[in-house]
C-alpha atoms as one frame of an Amber mdcrd trajectory, in Angstrom:
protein
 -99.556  -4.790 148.886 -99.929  -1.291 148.529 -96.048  -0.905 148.119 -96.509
  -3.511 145.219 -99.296  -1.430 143.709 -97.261   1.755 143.255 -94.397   0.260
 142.114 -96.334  -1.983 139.463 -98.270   1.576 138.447 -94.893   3.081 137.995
 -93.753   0.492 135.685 -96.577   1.082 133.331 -95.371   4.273 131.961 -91.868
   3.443 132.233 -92.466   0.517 130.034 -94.451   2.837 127.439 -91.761   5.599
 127.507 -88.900   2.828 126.289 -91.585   1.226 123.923 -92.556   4.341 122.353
 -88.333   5.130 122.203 -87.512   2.308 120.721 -88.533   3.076 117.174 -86.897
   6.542 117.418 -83.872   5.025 118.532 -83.860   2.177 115.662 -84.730   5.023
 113.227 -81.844   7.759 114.135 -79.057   4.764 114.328 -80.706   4.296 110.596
 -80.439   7.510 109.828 -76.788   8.014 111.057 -76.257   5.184 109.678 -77.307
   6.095 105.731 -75.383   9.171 106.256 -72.227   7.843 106.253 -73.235   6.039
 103.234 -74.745   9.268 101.234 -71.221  10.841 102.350 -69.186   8.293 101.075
 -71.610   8.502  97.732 -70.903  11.828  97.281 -67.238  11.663  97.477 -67.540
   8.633  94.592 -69.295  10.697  92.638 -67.026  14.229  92.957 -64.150  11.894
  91.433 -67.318  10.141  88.873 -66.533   6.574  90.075 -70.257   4.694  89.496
 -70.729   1.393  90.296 -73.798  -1.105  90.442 -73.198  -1.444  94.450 -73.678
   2.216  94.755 -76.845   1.772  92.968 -77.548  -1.305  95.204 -77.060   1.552
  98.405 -79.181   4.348  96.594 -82.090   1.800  96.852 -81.764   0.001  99.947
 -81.728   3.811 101.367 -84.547   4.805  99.616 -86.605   1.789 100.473 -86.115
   2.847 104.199 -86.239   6.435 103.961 -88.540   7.570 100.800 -88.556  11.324
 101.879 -83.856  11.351 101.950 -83.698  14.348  99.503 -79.800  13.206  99.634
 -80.413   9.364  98.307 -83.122  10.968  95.282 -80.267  13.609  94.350 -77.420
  10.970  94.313 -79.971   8.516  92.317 -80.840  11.272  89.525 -76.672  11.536
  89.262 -76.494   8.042  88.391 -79.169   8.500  86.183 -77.802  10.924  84.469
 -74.314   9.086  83.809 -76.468   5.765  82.618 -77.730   8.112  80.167 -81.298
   7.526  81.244 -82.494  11.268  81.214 -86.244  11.028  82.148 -85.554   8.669
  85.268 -82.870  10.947  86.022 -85.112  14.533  86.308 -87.853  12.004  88.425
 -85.216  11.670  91.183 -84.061  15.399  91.017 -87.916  16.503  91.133 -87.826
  14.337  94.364 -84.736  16.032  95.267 -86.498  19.376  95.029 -89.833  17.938
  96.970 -87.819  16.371 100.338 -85.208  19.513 100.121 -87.214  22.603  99.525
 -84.423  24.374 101.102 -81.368  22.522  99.343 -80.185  24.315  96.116 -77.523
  21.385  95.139 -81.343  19.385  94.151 -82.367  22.647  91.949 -79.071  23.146
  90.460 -79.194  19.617  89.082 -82.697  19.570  88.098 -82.245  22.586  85.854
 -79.056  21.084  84.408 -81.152  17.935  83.486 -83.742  20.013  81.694 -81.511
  21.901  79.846 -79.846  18.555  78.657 -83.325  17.219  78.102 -84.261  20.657
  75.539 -86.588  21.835  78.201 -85.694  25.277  78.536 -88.650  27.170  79.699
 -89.183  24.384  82.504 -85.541  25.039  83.371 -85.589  28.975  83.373 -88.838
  29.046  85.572 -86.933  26.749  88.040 -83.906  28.371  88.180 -85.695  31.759
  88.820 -87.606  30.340  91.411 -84.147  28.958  92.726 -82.919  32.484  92.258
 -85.069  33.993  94.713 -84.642  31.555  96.991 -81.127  30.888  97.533 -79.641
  34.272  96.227 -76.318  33.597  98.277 -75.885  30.548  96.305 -72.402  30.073
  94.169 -73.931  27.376  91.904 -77.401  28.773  91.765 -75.503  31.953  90.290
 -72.667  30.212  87.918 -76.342  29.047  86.039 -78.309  31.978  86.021 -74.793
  33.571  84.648 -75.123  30.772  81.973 -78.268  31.832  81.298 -77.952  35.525
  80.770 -75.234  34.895  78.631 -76.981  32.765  76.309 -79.504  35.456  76.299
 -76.693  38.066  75.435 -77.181  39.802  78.583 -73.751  40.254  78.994 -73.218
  42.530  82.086 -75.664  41.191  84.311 -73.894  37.263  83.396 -70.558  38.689
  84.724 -72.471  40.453  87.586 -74.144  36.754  88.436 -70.446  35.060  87.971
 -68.506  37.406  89.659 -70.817  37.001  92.723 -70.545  32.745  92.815 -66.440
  33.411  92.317 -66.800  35.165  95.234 -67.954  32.755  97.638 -64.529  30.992
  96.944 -65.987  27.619  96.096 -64.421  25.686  93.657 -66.696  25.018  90.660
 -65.651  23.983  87.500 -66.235  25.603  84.655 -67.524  28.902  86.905 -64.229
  30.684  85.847 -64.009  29.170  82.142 -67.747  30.607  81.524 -66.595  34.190
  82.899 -63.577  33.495  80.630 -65.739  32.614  77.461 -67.560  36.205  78.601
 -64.302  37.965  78.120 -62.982  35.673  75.171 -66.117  37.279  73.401 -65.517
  41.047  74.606 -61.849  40.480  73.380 -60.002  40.733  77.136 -57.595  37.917
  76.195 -55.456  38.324  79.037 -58.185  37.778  81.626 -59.866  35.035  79.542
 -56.244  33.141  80.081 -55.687  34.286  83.448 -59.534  32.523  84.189 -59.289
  29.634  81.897 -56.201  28.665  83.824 -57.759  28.816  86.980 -60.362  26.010
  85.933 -57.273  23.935  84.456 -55.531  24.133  87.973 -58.431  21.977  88.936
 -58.540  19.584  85.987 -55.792  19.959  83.350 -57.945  18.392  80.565 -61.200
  20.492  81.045 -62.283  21.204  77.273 -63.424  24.106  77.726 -60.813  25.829
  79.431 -58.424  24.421  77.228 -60.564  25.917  74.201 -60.849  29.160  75.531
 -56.914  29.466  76.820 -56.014  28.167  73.179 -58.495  30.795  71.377 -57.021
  33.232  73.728 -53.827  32.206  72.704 -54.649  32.332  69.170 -56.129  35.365
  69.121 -52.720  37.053  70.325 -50.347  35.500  67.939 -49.368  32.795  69.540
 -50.294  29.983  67.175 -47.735  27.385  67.909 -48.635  27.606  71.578 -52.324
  27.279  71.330 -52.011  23.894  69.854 -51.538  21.189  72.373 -54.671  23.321
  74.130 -57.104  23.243  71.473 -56.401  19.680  70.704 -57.241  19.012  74.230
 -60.459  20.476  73.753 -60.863  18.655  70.259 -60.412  15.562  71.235 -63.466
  16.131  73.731 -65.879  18.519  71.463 -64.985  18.415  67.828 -68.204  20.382
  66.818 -67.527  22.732  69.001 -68.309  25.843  67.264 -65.011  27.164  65.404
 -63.018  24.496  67.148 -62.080  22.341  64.472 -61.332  25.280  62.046 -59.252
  27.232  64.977 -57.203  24.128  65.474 -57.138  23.361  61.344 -55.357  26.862
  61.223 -52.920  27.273  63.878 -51.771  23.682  63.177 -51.448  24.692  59.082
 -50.062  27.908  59.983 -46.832  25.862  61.825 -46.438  23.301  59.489 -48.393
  20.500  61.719 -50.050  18.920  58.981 -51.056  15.786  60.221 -51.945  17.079
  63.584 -54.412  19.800  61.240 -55.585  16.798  58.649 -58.942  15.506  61.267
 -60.141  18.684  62.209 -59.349  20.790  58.745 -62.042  17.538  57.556 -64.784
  18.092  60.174 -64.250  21.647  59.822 -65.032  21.492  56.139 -68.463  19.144
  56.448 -69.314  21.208  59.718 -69.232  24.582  57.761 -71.050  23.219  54.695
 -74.637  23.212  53.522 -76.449  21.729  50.509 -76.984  25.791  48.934 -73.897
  27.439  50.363 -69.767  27.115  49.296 -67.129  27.340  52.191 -64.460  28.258
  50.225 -62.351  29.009  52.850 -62.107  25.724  54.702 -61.973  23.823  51.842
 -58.701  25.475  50.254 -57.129  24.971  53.890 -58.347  21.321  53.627 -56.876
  20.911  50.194 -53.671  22.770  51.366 -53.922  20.157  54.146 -54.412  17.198
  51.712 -51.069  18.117  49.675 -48.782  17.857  52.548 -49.953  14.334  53.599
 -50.147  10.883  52.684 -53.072   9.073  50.927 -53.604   6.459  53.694 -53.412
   9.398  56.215 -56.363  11.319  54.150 -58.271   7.553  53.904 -57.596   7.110
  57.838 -58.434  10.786  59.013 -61.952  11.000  56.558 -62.599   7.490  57.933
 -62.460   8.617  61.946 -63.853  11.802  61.293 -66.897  10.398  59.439 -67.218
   7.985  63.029 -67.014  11.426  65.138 -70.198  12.716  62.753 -72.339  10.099
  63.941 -75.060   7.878  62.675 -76.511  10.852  60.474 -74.591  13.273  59.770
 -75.287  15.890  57.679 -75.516  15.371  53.602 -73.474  18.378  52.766 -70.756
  17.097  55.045 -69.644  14.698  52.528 -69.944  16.471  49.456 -68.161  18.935
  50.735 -65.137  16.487  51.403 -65.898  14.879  48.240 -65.249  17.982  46.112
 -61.706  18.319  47.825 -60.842  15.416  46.807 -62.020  15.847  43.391 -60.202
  18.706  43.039 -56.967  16.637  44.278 -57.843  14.016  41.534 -58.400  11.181
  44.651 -61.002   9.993  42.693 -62.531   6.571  44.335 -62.391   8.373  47.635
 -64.627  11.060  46.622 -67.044   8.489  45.515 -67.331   7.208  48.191 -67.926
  10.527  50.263 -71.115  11.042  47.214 -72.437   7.678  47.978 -72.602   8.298
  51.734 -74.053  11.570  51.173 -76.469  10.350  49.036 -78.025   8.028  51.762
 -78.723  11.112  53.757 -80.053  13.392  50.890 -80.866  11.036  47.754 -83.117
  13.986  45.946 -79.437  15.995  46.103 -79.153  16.277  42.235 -75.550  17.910
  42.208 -74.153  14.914  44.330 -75.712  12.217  41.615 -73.676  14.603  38.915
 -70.930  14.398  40.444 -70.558  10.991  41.162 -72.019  10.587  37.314 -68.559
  12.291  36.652 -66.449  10.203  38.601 -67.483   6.907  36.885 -67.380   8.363
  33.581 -64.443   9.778  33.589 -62.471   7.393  36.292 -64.607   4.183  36.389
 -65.245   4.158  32.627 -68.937   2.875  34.134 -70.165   4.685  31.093 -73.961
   2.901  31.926 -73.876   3.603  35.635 -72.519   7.398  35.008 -75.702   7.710
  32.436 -77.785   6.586  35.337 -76.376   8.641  37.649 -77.141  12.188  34.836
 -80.414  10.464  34.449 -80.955  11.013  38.581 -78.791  14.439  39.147 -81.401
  15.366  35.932 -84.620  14.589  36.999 -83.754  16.248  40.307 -82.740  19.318
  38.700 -84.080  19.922  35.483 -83.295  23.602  35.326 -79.519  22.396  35.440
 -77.841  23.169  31.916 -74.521  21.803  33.233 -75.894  18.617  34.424 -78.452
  18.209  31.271 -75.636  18.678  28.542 -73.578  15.967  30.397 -76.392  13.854
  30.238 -77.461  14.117  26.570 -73.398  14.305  25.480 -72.993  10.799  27.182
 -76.399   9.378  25.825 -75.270  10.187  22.674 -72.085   8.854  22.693 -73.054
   5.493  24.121 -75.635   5.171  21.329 -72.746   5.688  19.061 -69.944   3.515
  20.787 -69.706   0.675  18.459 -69.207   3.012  15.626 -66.759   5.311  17.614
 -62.601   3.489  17.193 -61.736   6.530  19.022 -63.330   6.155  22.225 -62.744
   2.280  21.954 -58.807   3.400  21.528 -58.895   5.456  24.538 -60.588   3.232
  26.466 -57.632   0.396  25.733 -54.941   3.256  26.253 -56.400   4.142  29.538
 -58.535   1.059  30.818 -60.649   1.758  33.489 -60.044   2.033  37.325 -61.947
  -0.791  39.467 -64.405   0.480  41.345 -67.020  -1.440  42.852 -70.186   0.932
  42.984 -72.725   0.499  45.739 -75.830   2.222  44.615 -76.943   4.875  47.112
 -80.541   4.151  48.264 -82.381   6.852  46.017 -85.769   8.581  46.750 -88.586
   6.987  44.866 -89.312   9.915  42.562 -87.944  13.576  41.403 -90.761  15.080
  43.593 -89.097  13.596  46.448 -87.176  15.885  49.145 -85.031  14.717  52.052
């Protein structure tokens, strides 16, 4: 009995010991387990392959282990490529709070903010990131970016000379030390950089820009081209992109490969109270080596590329080109458009007042159109004597053969005239 006793007292704790392990146990194999998964996640990601069962694993993760730093950082990157920004900086500020010590969860958040126009939220992170992981390649390729926005210019080639360094592969590190030395002039080493990031991906825009502009910028037009139109194809607004690419292609003879971005250069450049005289006698130098469905086709995909709401000046600045190449109906068209933007523009009403006059033969619609461009700008001799010369005129048509002659000697092109939506009174400003 007393043998039995022992043995039964033993057993207690035993029993307690593999109790108590259990749970462990069930919660490392977990662990290992979700591991695998986050690995496998992050290796669909590097190559930007998304899918709704990765999703599916983010959450099931989550659900099991709230405090996986890994899972919230993988979640935010999902985020991110749904284009749901706000969810996306929730998971990375989870990221941060699970992985104190993980700079991949900083480096993302501060990306995020940046995207999101949070700058000061982004800087204060990324010093505090700074400080903490000083050793870091990617903590230092952003603080580079940072400095050089700033135009602190040594200490951003300081910061990205220590992350090339560590000899970890980060794209775009190199092409943002490049765009450093594309700006002090150092060609050579902005190539000899660029190329670097295009030995990782080939069609990188912004190595391709900066190898092009480096190109370029040493006489070698021809052979900048198929780089720049990389880039173009990715960032047309890209500062002096389009108007790089619009000249090299010009300069040999590439006119339809210069026709898209010599456009987009033109309506990027303009502005409702400045000329660009220089892109537009390229564009009109463009237009005279080309066909008129090309021009129709290229105005047509680069007005998609400007977006919803583009700027006004955009297409009046297109519009006068094509004036000035007598394409009449299109540039009508580019004055309407523009006129839904900015509809208290007074030189665009006068100027599509013109066209129907003197194309359309809408003699009515062109006095309307005075009558608008007029009340808008009052102070405008130009547009005032247009408008009285026409009034007059029209009151007089019946009585005029001549005009009646001219009209039957050269009848009037067809045009079908959408009015523009107009603002509701000459006080009115865009």
């Amino acid at each position: 009995m007393i043998k039995r006793s022992i043995n039964c007292a033993l057993a207690l704790p035993i029993i307690c010991i593999l109790m108590t392990a259990a749970p462990k146990a069930t919660l490392a194999a977990a662990q290992e387990g979700s591991a695998a998964q986050l690995d496998a996640i992050e290796k669909k990601i590097e190559k930007d392959q998304f899918g709704d069962e990765m999703y599916a694993q983010l959450d099931s993760i989550i659900t099991k282990e709230p405090t996986n730093f890994r899972a919230h950082l993988y979640l935010g990157n999902c985020y991110a490529k749904l284009g749901l920004p706000d969810q996306a900086i929730e998971e990375f500020k989870l990221a941060t709070k699970h992985g104190p010590n993980e700079p991949k969860a900083y480096v993302e958040l501060v990306k995020q903010q940046i995207k999101l126009g949070q700058i000061p939220a982004a800087m204060e992170l990324l010093d505090e990131a700074g400080r903490k992981f000083p050793n870091d390649p990617e903590v230092q390729f952003w603080i580079g970016n940072s400095l050089l926005k700033k135009g602190r210019f040594p200490e951003a080639e300081v910061a990205y000379k220590l992350a090339i360094a560590k000899k970890q592969k980060i794209l775009g590190l190199t092409s943002s030390l490049a765009e450093l030395k594309l700006m002090q002039g150092d060609f050579p080493n902005a190539k000899i950089l660029a190329k670097q990031d295009l030995e990782i991906d080939p069609n990188f825009a912004m190595a391709n820009r900066i190898y092009g502009l480096a190109l370029a910028s040493t006489g070698h037009f021809e052979a900048s081209i198929p780089y720049l139109d990389k880039a173009y194809i990715v960032t047309p607004f890209k500062e002096g992109l389009a108007d790089n690419l619009a000249a090299c292609a010009a300069w040999a003879g590439q006119w339809k490969v210069a026709l898209e971005p010599a456009i987009i250069a033109v309506g990027a450049s303009a502005n409702l109270d400045e000329n660009n005289p220089k892109q537009k006698a390229r564009l009109y130098e463009v237009f005279r080596h080309v066909g008129h469905e090309d021009i129709e086709q290229a105005i047509k995909s680069a007005s998609i590329k400007a977006g919803k709401h583009p700027p006004a000046a955009f297409f009046f600045a297109v519009g006068d080109v094509l004036d000035n190449m007598n394409m009449r109906k299109l540039a009508m068209e580019q004055y309407k458009r523009g006129l839904e933007e900015a509809p208290a523009y007074g030189r665009a009403w006068f100027r599509l007042g013109k066209d129907l006059e003197i194309y359309a033969k809408d003699y009515p619609l062109a006095l309307q159109c005075y009558e608008k461009a007029h009340a808008f700008r009052m102070e405008d001799k130009e547009i005032a004597m247009a408008m009285y010369s026409l009034s007059d005129k029209l009151s007089r048509r019946n009585l005029d053969w001549s005009w009646k002659l001219k009209d039957v000697l050269k009848p009037p092109k067809k045009v079908t005239v959408k009015e523009p939506e107009t603002a509701t009174s000459a006080s009115s400003t865009r």
